[in-house]
C-alpha positions in Angstrom: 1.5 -9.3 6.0 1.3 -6.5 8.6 -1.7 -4.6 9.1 -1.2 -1.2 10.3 -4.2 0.6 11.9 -3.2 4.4 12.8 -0.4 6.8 11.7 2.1 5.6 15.2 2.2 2.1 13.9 2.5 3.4 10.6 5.5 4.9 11.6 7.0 2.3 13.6 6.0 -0.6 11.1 7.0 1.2 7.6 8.8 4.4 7.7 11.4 2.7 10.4 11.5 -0.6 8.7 15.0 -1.4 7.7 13.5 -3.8 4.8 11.5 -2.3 2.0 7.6 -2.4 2.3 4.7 -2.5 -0.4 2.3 -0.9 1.2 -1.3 -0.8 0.3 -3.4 2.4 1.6 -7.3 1.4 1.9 -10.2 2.0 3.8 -13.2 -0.8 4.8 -15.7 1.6 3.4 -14.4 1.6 -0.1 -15.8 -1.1 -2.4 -12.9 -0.7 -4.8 -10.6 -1.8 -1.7 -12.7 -4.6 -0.6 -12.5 -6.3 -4.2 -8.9 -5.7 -4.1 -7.6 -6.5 -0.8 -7.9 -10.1 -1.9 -5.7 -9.3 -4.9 -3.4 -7.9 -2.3 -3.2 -10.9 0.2 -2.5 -13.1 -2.6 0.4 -11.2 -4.3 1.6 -10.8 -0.4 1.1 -14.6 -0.2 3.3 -15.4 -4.1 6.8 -12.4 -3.3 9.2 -13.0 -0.5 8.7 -9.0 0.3 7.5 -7.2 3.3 4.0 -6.7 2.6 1.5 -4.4 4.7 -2.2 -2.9 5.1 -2.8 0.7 6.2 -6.3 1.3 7.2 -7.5 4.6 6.4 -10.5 4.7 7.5 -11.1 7.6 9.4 -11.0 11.2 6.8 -8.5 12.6 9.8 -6.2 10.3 10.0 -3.1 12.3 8.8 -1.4 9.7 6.5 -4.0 11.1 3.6 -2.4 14.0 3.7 1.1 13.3 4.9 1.5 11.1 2.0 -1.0 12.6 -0.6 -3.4 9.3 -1.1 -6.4 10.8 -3.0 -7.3 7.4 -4.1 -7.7 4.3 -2.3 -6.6 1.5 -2.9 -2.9 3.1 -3.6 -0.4 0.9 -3.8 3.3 2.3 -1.9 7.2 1.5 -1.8 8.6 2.4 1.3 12.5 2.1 1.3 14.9 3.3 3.9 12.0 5.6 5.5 11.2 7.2 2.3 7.9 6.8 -0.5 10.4 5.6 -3.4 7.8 4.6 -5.9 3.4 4.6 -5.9 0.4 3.5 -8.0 -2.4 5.2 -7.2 -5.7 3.8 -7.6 -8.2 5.2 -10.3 -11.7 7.1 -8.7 -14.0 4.8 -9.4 -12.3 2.0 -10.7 -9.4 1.1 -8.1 -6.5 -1.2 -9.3 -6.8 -3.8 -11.6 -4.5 -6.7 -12.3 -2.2 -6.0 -15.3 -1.6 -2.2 -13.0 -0.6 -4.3 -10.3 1.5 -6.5 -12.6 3.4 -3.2 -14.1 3.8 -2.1 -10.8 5.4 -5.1 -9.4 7.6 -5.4 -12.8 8.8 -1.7 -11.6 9.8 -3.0 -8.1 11.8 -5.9 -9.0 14.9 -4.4 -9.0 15.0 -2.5 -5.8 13.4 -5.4 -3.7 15.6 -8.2 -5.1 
């Protein structure tokens, strides 16, 4: 599992990435994230995908805004350079298993 720490290596590791990525947008200060990150290494661990981290810690860091995350965690396909699919995490709740579930049930097809 990559883990991508500012918006050049996001660039470099995802967007140009000529296999699809599940990305995962979160931020250390975020308690929802912290529960889940486990949740995410493990599902990284079980699926022969490209997996990878994007810290965003710091308010500034343009990837908020360049890819609209109002929530973290977010979960993110990234195919061929583009955001093909998302499931955003809930304020105050993050992302639980069975969403994670539904969203990897979605994916199937397009990272087979």
């Amino acid at each position: 599992m990559l883990q991508v720490k500012d918006p050049g290596a996001f660039q470099e590791s995802v967007v140009q990435a000529k296999e699809p990525t599940v990305v995962m947008f979160w931020a250390t200060w975020c308690p929802f994230c912290r529960r889940f990150k486990q949740e995410f290494e493990k599902l990284a661990s079980s699926q022969p995908w490209r997996f990878a981290a994007v810290y965003l810690d710091d308010e500034d860091n343009p990837l908020w805004e360049d890819y609209a995350v109002e929530v973290v965690p977010t979960l993110a396909l990234f195919r061929g350079g583009k955001l093909v699919d998302r499931l955003d995490g809930v304020l105050g709740y993050g992302i639980d298993r069975k969403m994670v579930d539904d969203f990897v049930r979605r994916l199937q097809p397009g990272l087979s």
